[in-house]
C-alpha positions in Angstrom: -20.5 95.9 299.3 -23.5 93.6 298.5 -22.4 93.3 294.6 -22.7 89.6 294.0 -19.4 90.2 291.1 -17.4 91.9 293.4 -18.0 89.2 295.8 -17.0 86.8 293.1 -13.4 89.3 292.6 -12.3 89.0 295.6 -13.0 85.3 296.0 -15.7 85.2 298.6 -17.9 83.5 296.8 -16.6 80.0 294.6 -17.1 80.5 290.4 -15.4 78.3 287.8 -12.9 81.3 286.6 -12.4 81.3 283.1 -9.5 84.1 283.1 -8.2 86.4 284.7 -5.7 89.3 284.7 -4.8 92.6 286.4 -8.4 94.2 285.6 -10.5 91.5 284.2 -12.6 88.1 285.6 -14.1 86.0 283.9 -16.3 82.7 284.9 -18.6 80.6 283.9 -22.5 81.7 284.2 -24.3 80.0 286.7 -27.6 79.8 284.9 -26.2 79.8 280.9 -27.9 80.1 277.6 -25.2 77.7 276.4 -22.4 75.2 277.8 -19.5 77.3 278.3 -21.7 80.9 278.8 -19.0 83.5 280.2 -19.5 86.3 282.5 -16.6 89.2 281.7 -16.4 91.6 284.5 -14.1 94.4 285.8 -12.3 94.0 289.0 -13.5 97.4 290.4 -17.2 97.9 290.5 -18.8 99.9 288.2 -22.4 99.7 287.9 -23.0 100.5 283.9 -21.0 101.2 281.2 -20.9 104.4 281.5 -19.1 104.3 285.1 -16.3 102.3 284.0 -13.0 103.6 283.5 -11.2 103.9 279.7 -8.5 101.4 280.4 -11.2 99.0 282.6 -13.3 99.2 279.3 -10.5 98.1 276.7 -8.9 95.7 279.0 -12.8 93.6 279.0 -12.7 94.2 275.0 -9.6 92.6 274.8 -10.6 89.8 277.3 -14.1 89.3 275.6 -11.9 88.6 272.2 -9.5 86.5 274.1 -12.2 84.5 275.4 -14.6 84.2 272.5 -11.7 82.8 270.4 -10.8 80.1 273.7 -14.8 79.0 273.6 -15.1 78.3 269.4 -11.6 76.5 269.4 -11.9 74.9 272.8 -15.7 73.6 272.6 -15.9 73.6 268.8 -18.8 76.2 268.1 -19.4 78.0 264.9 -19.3 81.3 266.7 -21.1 83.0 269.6 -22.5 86.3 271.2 -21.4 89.3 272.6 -24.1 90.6 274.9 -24.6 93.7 277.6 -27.6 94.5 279.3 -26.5 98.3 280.4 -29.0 99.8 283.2 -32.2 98.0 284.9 -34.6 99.1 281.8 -32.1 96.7 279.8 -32.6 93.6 281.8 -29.7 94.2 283.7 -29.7 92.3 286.6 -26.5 93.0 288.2 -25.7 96.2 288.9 -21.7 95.5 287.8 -20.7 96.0 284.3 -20.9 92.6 282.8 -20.4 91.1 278.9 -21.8 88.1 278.0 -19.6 85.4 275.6 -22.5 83.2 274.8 -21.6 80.3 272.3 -23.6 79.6 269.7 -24.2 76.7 266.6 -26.7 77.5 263.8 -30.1 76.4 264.2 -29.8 77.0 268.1 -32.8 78.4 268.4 -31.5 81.5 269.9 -33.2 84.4 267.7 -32.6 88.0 267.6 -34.8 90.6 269.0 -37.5 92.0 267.0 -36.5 95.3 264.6 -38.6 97.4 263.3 -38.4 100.8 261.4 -38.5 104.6 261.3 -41.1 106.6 259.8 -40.8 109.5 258.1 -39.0 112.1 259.1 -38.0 110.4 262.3 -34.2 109.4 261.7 -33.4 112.8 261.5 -35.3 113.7 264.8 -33.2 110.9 266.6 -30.1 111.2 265.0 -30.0 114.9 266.2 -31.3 114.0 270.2 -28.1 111.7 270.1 -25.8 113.9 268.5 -26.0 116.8 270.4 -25.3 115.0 273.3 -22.0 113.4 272.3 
């Protein structure tokens, strides 16, 4: 496989592993947003969200919590992010299920993406393409 995480995994290519159990790796991001930037991954590949297994899923919850509480106590941030680009059309750029623990201080100058709203009528229309596929 030609996955640059699984390659990570299995210890073909060198990272600076944050943690690691039975279904979860973590390690530092090579390019971060912020000192200490984690990459949380499942040991078996699977490409989106939606591929990975129930217990794969909780075990990278529980490691993302694990590890967010390790970087504001270890480095001394005020908090920090959670992210997941899921799919290509998301900015994902590796095709492996991967969280993001990104810490953060106030004033980083990090923002949050724009919002907008809904118009009239068009909650309802939404709410009801989402539903019915659930």
């Amino acid at each position: 496989m030609d996955c640059i995480f699984c390659k990570i995994v299995l210890g073909d290519l060198p990272s600076y592993k944050v943690y690691e159990d039975s279904r979860v790796v973590a390690f530092l991001d090579v390019l971060p947003i912020s000192p200490g930037h984690t990459i949380v991954v499942p040991k078996d590949h699977a490409p989106d969200i939606e591929s990975v297994s129930e217990e794969d899923f909780a075990a990278l919850a529980l490691a993302v919590k694990k590890i967010g509480r390790a970087i504001t106590e270890g480095l001394g941030v005020k908090g920090y992010s959670v992210l997941l680009d899921n799919k290509s059309a998301a900015n994902q750029h590796v095709p492996h299920l991967h969280f993001h623990v990104v810490p953060r201080e106030e004033g980083d100058g990090l923002g949050r993406w724009p919002q907008g709203c809904y118009n009239e009528g068009e909650a309802e229309v939404i709410l009801k393409k989402i539903t019915k596929n659930l």
